[in-house]
PDBQT receptor file of N, H, CA, C and O in Angstrom, charges set to zero:
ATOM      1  N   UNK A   1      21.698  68.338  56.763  1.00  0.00    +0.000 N 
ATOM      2  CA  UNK A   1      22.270  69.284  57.715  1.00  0.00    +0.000 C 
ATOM      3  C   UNK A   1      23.330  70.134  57.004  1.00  0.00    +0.000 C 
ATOM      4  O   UNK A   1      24.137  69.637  56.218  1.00  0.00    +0.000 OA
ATOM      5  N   UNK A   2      23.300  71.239  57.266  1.00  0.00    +0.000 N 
ATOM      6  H   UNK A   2      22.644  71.644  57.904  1.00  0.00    +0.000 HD
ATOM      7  CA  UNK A   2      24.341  72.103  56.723  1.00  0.00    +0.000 C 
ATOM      8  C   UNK A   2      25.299  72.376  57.487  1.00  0.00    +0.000 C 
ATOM      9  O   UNK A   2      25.210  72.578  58.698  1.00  0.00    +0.000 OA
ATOM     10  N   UNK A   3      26.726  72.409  56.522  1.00  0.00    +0.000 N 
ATOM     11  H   UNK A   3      26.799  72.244  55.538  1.00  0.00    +0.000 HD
ATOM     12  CA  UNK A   3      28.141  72.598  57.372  1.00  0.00    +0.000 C 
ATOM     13  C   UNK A   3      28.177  74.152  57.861  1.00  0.00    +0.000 C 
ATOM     14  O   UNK A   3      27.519  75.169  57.648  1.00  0.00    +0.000 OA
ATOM     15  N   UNK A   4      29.222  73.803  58.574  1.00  0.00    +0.000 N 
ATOM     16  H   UNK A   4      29.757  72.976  58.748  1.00  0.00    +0.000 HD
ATOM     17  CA  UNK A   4      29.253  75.540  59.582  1.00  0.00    +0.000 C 
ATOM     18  C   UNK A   4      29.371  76.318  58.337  1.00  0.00    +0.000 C 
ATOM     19  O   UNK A   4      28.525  77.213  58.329  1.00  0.00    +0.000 OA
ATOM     20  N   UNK A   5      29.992  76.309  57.448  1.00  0.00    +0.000 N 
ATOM     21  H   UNK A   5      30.679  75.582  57.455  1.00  0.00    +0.000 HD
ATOM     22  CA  UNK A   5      30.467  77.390  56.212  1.00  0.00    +0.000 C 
ATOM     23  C   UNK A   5      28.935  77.483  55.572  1.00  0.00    +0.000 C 
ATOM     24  O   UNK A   5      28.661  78.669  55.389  1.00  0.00    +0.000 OA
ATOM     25  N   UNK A   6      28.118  76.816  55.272  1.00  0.00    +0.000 N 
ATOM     26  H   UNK A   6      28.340  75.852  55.421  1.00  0.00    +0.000 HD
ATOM     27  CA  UNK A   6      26.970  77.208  55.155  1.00  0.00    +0.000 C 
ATOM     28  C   UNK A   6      26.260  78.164  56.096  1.00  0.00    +0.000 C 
ATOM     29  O   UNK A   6      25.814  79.287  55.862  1.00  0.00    +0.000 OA
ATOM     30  N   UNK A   7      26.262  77.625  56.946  1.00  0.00    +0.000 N 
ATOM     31  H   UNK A   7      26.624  76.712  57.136  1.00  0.00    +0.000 HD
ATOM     32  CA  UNK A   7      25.383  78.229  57.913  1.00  0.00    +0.000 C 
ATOM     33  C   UNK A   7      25.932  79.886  58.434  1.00  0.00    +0.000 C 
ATOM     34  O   UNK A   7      25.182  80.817  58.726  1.00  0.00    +0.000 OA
ATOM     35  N   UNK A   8      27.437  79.904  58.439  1.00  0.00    +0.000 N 
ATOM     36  H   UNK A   8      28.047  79.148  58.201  1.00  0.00    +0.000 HD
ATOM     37  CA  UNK A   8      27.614  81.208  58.211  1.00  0.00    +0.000 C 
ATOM     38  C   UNK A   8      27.421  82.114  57.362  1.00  0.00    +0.000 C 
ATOM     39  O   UNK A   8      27.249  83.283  57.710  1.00  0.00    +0.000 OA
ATOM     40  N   UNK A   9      27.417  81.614  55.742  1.00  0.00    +0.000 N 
ATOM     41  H   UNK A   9      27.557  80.665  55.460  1.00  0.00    +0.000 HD
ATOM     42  CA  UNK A   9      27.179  82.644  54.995  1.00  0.00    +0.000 C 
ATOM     43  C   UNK A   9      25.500  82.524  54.801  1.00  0.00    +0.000 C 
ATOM     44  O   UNK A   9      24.964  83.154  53.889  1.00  0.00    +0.000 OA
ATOM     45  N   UNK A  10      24.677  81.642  55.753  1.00  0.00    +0.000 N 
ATOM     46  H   UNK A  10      25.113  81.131  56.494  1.00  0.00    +0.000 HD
ATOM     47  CA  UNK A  10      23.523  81.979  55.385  1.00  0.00    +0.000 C 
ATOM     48  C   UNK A  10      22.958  83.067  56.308  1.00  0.00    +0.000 C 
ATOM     49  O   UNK A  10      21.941  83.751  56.193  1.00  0.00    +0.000 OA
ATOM     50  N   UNK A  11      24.286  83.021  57.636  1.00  0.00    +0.000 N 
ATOM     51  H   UNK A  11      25.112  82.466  57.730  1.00  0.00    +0.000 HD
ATOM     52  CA  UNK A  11      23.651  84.332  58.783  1.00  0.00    +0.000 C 
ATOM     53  C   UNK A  11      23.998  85.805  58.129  1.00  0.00    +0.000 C 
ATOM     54  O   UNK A  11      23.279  86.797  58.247  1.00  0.00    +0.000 OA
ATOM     55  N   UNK A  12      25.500  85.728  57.270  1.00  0.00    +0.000 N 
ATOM     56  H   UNK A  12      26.084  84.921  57.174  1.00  0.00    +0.000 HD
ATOM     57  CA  UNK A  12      25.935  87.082  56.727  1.00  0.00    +0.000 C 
ATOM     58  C   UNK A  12      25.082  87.579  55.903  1.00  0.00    +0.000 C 
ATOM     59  O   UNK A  12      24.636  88.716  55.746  1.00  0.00    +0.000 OA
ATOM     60  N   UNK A  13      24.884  86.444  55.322  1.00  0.00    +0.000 N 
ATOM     61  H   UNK A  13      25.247  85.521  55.450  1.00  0.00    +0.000 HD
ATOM     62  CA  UNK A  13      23.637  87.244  54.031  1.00  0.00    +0.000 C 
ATOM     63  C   UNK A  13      22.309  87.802  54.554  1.00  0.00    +0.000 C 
ATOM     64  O   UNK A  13      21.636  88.672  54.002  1.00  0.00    +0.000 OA
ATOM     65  N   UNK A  14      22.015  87.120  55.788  1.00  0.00    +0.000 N 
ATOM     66  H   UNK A  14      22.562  86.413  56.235  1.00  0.00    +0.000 HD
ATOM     67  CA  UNK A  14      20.481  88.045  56.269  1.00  0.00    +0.000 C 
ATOM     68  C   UNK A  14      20.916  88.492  56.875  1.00  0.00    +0.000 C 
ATOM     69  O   UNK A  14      19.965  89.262  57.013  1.00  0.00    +0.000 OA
ATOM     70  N   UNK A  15      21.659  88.883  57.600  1.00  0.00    +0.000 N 
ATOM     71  H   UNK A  15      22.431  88.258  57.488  1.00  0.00    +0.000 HD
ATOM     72  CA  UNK A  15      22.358  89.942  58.654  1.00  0.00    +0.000 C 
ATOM     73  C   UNK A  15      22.849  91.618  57.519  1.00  0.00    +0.000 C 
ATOM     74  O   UNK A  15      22.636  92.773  57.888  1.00  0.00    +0.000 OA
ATOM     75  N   UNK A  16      23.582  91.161  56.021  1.00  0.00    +0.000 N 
ATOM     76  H   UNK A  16      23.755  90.223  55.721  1.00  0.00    +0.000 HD
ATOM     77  CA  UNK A  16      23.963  92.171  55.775  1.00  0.00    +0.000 C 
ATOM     78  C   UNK A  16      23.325  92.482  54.334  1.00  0.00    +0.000 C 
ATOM     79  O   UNK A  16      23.869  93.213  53.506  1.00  0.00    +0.000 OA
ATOM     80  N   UNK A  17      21.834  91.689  54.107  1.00  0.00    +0.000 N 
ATOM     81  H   UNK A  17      21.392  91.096  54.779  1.00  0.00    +0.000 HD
ATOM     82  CA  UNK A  17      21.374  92.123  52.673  1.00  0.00    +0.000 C 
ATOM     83  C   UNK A  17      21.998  91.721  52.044  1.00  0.00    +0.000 C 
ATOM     84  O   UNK A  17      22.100  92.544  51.135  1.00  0.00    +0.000 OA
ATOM     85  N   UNK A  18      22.725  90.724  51.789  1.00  0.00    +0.000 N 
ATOM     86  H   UNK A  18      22.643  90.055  52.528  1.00  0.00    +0.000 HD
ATOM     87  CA  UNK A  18      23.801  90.598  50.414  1.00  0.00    +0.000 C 
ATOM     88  C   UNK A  18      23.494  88.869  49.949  1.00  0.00    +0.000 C 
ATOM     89  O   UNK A  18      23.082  87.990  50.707  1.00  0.00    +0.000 OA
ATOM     90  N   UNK A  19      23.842  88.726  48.453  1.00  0.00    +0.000 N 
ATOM     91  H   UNK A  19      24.177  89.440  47.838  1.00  0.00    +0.000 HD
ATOM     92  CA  UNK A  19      23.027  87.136  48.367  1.00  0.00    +0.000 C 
ATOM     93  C   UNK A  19      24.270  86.104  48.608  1.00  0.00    +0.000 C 
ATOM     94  O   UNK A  19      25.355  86.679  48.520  1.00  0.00    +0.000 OA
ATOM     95  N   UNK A  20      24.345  84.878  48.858  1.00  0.00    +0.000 N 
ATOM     96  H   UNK A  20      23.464  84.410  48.930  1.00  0.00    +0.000 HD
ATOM     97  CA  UNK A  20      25.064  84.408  49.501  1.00  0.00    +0.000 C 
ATOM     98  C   UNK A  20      26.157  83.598  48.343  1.00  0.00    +0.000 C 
ATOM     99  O   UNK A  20      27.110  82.821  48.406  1.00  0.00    +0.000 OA
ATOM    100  N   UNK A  21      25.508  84.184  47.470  1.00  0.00    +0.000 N 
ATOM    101  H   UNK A  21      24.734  84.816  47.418  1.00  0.00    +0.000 HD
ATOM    102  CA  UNK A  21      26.592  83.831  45.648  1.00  0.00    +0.000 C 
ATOM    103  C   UNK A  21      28.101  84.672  46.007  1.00  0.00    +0.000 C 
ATOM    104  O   UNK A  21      29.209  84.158  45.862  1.00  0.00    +0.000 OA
ATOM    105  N   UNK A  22      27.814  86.265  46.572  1.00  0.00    +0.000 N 
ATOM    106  H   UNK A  22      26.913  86.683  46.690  1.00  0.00    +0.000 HD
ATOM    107  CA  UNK A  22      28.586  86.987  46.547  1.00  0.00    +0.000 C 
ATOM    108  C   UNK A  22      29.499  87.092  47.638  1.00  0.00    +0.000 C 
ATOM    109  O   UNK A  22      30.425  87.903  47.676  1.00  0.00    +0.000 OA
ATOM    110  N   UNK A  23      29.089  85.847  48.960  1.00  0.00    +0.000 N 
ATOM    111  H   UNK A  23      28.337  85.189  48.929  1.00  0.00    +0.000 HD
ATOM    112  CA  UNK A  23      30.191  86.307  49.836  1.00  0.00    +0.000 C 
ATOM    113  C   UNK A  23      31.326  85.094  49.357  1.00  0.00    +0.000 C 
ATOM    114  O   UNK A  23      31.073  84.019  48.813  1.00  0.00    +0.000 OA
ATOM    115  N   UNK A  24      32.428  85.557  49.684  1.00  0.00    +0.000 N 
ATOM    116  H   UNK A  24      32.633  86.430  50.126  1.00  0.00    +0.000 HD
ATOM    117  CA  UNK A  24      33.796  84.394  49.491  1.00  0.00    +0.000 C 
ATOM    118  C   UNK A  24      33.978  84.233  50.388  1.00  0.00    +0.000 C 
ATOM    119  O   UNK A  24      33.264  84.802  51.213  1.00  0.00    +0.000 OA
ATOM    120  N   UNK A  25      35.190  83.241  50.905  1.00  0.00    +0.000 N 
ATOM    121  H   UNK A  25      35.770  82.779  50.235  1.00  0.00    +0.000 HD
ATOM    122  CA  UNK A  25      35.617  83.027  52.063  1.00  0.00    +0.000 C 
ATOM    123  C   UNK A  25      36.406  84.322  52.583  1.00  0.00    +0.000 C 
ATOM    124  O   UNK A  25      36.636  84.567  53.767  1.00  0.00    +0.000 OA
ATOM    125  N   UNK A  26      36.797  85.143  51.432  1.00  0.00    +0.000 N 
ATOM    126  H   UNK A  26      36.611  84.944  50.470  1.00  0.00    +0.000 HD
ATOM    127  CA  UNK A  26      38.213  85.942  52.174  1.00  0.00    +0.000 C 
ATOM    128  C   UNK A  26      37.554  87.506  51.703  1.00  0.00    +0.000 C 
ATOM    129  O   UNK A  26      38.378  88.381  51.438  1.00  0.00    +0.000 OA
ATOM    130  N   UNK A  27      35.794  87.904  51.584  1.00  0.00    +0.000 N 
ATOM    131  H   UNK A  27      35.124  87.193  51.799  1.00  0.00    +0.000 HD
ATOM    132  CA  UNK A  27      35.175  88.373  51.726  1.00  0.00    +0.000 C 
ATOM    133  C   UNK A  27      35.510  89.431  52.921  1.00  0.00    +0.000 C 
ATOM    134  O   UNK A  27      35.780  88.939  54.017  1.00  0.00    +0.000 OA
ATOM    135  N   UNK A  28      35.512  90.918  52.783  1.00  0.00    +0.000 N 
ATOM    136  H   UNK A  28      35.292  91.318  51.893  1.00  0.00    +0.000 HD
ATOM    137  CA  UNK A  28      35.918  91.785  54.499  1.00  0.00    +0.000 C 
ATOM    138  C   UNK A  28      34.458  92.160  54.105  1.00  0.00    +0.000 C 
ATOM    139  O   UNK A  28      33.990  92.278  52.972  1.00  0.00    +0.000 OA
ATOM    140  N   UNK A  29      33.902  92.306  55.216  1.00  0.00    +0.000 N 
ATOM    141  H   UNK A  29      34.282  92.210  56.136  1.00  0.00    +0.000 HD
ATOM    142  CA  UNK A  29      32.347  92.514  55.920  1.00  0.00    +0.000 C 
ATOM    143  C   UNK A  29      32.341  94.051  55.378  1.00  0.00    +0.000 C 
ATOM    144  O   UNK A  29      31.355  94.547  54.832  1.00  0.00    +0.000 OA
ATOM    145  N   UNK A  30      33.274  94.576  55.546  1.00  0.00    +0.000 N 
ATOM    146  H   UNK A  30      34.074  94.173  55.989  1.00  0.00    +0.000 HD
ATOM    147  CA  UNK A  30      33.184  95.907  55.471  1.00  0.00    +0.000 C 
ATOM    148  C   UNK A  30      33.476  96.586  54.278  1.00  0.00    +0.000 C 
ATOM    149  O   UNK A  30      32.706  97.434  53.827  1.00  0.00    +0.000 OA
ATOM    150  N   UNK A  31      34.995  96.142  53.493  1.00  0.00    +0.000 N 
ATOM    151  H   UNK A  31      35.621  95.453  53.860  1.00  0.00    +0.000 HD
ATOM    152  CA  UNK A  31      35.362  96.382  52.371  1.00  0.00    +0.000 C 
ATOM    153  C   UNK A  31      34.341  96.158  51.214  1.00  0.00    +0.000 C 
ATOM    154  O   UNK A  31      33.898  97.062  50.505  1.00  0.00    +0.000 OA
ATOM    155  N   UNK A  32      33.959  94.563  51.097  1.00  0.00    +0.000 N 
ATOM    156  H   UNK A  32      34.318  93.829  51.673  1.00  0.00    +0.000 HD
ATOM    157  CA  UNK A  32      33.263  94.114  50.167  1.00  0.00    +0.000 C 
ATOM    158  C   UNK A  32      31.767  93.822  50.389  1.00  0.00    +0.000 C 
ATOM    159  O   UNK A  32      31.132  93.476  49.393  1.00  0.00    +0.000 OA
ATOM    160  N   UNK A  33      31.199  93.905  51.428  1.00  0.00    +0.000 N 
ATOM    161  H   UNK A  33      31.716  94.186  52.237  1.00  0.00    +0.000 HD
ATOM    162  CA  UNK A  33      30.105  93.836  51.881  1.00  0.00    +0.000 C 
ATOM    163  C   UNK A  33      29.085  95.325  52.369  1.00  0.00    +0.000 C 
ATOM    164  O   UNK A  33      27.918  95.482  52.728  1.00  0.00    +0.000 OA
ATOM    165  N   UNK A  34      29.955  95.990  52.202  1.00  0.00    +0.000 N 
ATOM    166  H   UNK A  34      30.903  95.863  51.911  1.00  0.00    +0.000 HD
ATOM    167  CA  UNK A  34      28.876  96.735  53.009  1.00  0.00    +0.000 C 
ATOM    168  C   UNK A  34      28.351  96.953  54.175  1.00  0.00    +0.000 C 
ATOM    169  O   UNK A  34      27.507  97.828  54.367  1.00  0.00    +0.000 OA
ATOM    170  N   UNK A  35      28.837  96.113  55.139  1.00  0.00    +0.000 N 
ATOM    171  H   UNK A  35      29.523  95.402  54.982  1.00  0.00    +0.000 HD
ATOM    172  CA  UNK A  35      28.877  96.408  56.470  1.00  0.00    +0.000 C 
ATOM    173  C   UNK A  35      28.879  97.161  57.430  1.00  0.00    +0.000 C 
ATOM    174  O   UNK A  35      30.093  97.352  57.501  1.00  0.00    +0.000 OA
ATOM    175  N   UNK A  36      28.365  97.865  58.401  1.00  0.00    +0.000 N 
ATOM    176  H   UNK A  36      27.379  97.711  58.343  1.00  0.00    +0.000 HD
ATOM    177  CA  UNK A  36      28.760  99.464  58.924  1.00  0.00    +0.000 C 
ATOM    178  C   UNK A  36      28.815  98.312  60.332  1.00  0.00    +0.000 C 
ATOM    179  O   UNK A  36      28.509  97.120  60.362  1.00  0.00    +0.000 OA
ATOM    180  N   UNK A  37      29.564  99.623  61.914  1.00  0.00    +0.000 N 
ATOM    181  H   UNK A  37      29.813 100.591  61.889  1.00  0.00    +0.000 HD
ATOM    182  CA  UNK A  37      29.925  99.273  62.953  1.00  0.00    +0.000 C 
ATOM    183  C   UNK A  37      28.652  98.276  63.342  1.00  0.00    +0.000 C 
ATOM    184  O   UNK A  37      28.697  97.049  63.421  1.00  0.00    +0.000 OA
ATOM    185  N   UNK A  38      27.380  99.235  63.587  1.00  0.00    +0.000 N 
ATOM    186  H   UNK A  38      27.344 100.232  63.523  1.00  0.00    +0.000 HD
ATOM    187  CA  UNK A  38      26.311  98.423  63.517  1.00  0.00    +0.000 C 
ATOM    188  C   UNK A  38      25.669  97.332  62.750  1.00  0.00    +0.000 C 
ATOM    189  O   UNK A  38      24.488  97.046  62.943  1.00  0.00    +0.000 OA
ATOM    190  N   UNK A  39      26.461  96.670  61.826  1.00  0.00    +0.000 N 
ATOM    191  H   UNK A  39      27.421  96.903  61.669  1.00  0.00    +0.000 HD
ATOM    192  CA  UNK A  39      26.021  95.486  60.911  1.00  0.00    +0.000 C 
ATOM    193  C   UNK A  39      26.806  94.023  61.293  1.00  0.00    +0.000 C 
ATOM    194  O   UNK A  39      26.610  92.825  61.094  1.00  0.00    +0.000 OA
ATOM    195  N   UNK A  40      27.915  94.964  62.032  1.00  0.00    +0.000 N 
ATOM    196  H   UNK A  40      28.074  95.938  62.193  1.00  0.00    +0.000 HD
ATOM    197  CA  UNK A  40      29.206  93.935  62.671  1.00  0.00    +0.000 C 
ATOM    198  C   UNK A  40      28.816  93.413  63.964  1.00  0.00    +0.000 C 
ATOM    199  O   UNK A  40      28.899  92.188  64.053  1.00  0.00    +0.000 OA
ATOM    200  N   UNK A  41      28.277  94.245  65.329  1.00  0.00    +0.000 N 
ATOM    201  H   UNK A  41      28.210  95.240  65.256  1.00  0.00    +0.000 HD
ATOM    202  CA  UNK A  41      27.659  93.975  66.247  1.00  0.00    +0.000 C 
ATOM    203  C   UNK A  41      26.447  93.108  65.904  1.00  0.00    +0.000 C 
ATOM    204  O   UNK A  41      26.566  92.183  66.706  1.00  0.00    +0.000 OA
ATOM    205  N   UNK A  42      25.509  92.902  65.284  1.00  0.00    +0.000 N 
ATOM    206  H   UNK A  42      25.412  93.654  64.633  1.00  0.00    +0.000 HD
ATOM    207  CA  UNK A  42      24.301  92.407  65.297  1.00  0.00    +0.000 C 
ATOM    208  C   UNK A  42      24.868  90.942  64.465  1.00  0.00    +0.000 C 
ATOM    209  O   UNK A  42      24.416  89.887  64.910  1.00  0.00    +0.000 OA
ATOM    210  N   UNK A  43      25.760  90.867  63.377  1.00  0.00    +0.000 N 
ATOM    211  H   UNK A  43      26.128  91.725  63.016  1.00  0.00    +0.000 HD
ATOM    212  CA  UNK A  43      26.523  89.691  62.616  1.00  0.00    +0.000 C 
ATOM    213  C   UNK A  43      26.977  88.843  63.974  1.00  0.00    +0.000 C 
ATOM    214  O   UNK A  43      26.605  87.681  64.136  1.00  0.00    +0.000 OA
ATOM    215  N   UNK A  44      27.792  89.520  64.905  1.00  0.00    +0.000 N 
ATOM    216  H   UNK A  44      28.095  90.464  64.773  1.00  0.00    +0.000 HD
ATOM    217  CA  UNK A  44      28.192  88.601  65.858  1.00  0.00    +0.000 C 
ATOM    218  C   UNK A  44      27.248  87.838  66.995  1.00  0.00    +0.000 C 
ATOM    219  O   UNK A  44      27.375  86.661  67.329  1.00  0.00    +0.000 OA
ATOM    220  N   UNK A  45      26.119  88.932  67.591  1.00  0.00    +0.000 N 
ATOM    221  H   UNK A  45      26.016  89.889  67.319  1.00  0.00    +0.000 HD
ATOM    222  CA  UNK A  45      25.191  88.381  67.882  1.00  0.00    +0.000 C 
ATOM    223  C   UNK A  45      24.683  87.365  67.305  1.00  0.00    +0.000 C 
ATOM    224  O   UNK A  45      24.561  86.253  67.820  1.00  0.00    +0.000 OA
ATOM    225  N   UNK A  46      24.346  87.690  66.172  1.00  0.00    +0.000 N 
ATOM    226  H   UNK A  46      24.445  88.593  65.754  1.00  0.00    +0.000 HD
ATOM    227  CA  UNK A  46      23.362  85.977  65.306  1.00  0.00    +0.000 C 
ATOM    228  C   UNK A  46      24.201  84.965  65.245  1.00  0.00    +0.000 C 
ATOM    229  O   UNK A  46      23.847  83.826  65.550  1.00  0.00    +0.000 OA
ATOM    230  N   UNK A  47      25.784  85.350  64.719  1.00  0.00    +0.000 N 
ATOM    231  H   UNK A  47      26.071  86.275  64.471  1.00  0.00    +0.000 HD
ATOM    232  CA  UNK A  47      26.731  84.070  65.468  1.00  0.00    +0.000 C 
ATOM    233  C   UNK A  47      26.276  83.349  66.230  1.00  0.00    +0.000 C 
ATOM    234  O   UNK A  47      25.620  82.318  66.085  1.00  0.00    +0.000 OA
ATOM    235  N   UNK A  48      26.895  84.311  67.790  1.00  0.00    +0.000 N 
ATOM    236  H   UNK A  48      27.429  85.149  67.908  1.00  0.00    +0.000 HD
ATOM    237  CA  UNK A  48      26.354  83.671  68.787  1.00  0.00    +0.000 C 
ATOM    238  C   UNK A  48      25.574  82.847  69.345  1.00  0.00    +0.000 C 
ATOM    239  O   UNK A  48      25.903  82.101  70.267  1.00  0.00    +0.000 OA
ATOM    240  N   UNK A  49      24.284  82.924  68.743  1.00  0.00    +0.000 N 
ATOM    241  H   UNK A  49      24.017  83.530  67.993  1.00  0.00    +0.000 HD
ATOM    242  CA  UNK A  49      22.592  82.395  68.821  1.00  0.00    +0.000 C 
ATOM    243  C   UNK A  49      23.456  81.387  68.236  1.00  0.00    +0.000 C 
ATOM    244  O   UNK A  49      24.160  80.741  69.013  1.00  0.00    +0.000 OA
ATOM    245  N   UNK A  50      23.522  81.134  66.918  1.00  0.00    +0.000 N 
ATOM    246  H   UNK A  50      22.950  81.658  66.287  1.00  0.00    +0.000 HD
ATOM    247  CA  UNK A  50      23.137  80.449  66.189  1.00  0.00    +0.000 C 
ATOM    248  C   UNK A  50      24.385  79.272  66.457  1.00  0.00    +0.000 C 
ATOM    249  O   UNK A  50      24.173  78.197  65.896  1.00  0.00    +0.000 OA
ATOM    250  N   UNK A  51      25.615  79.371  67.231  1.00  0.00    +0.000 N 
ATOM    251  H   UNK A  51      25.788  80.245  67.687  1.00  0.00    +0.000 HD
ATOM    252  CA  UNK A  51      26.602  78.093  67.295  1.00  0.00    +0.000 C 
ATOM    253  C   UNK A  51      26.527  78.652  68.953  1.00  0.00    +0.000 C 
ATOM    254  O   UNK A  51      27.567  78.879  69.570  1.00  0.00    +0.000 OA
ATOM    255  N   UNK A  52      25.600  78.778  69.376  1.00  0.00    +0.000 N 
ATOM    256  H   UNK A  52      24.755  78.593  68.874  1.00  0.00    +0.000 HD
ATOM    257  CA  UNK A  52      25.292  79.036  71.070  1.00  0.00    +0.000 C 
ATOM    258  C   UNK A  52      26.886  79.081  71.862  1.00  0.00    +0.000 C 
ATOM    259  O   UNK A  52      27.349  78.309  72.702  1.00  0.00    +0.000 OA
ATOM    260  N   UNK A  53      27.482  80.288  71.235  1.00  0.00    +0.000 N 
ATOM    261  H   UNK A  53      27.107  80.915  70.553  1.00  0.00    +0.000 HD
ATOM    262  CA  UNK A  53      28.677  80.578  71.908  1.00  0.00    +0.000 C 
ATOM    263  C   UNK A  53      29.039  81.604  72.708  1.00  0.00    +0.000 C 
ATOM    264  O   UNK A  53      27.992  82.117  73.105  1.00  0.00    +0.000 OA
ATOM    265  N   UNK A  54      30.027  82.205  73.178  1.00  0.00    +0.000 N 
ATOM    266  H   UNK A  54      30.877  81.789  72.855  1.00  0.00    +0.000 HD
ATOM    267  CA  UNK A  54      30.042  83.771  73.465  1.00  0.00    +0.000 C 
ATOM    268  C   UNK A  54      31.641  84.129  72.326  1.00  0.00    +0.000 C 
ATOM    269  O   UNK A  54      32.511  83.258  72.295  1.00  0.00    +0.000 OA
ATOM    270  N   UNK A  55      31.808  85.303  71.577  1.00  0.00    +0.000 N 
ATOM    271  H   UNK A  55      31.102  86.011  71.602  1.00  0.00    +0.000 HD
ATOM    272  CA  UNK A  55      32.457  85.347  71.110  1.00  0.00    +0.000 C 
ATOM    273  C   UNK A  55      33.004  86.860  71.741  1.00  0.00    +0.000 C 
ATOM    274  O   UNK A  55      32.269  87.847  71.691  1.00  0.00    +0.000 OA
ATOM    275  N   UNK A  56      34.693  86.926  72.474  1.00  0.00    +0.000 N 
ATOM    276  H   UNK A  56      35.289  86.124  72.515  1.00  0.00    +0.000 HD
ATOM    277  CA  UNK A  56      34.866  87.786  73.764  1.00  0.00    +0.000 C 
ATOM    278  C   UNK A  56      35.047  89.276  72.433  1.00  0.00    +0.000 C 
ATOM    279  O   UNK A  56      35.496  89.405  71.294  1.00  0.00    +0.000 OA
ATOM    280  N   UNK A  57      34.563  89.909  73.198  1.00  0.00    +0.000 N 
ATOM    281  H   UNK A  57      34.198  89.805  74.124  1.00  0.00    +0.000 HD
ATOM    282  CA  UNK A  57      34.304  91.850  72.632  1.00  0.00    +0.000 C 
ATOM    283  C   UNK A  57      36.110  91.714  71.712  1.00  0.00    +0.000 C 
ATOM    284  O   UNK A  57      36.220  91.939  70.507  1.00  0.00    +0.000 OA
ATOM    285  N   UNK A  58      37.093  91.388  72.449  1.00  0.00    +0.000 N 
ATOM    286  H   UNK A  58      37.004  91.205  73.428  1.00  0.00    +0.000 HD
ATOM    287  CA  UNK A  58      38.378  91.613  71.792  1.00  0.00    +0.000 C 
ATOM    288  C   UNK A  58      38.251  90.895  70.607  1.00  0.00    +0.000 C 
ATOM    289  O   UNK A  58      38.461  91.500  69.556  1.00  0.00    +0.000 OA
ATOM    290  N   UNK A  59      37.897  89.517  70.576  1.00  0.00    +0.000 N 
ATOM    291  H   UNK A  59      37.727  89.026  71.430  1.00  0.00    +0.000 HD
ATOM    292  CA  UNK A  59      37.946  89.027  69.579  1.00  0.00    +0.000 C 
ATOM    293  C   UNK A  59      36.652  90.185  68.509  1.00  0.00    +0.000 C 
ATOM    294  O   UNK A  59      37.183  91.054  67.816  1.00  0.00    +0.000 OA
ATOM    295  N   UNK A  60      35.567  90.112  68.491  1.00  0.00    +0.000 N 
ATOM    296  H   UNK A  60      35.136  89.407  69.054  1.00  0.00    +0.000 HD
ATOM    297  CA  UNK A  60      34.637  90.664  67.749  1.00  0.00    +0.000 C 
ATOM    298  C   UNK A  60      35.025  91.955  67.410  1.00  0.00    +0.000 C 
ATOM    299  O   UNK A  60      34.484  92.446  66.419  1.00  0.00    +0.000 OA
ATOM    300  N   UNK A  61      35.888  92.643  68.051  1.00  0.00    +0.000 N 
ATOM    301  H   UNK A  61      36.328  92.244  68.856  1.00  0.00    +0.000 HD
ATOM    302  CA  UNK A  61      36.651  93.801  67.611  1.00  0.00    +0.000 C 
ATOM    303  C   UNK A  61      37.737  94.252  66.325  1.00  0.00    +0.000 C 
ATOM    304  O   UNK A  61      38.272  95.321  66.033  1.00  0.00    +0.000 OA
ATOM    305  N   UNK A  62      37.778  92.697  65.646  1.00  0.00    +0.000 N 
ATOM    306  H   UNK A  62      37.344  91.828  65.883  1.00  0.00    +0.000 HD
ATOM    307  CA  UNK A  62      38.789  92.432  64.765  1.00  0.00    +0.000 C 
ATOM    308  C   UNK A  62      37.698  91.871  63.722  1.00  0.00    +0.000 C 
ATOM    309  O   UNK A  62      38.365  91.428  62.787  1.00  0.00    +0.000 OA
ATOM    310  N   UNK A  63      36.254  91.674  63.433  1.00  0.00    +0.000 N 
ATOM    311  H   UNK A  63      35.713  92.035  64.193  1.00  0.00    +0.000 HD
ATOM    312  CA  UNK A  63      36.020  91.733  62.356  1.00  0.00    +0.000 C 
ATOM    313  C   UNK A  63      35.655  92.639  61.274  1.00  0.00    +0.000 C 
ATOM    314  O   UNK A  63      34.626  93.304  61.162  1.00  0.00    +0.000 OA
ATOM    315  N   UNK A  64      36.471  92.575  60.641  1.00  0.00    +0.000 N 
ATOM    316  H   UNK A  64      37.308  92.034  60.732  1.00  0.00    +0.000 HD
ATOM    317  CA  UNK A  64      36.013  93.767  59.100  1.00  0.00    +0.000 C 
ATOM    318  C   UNK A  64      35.855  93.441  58.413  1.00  0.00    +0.000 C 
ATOM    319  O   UNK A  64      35.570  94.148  57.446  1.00  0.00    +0.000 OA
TER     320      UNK A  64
């Protein structure tokens, strides 16, 4: 079974094209990733699915 820190950088990496060597923990989605508004919305969605949560718009508004 894989830990949550796995399993997140295995959603970032298919969510944002990028291989999962290159994300760090202190990685910005946007700065160092490549990320656009639309890469951030669909990242939080697969979150969601994937630790079956709701994560509230304010909060998801603060990832970069």
């Amino acid at each position: 079974m894989e830990n949550i820190e796995q399993r997140v950088k295995k959603i970032v990496a298919e969510q944002l094209g990028v291989n999962e060597a290159d994300i760090k923990n202190d990685s910005s989605f946007v700065e160092d990733l490549g990320a656009d508004s639309l890469d951030t919305v669909e990242l939080v969605m697969a979150l969601e699915e994937e630790f079956e949560c709701e994560i509230p718009d304010e909060e998801a508004e603060k990832i970069t």
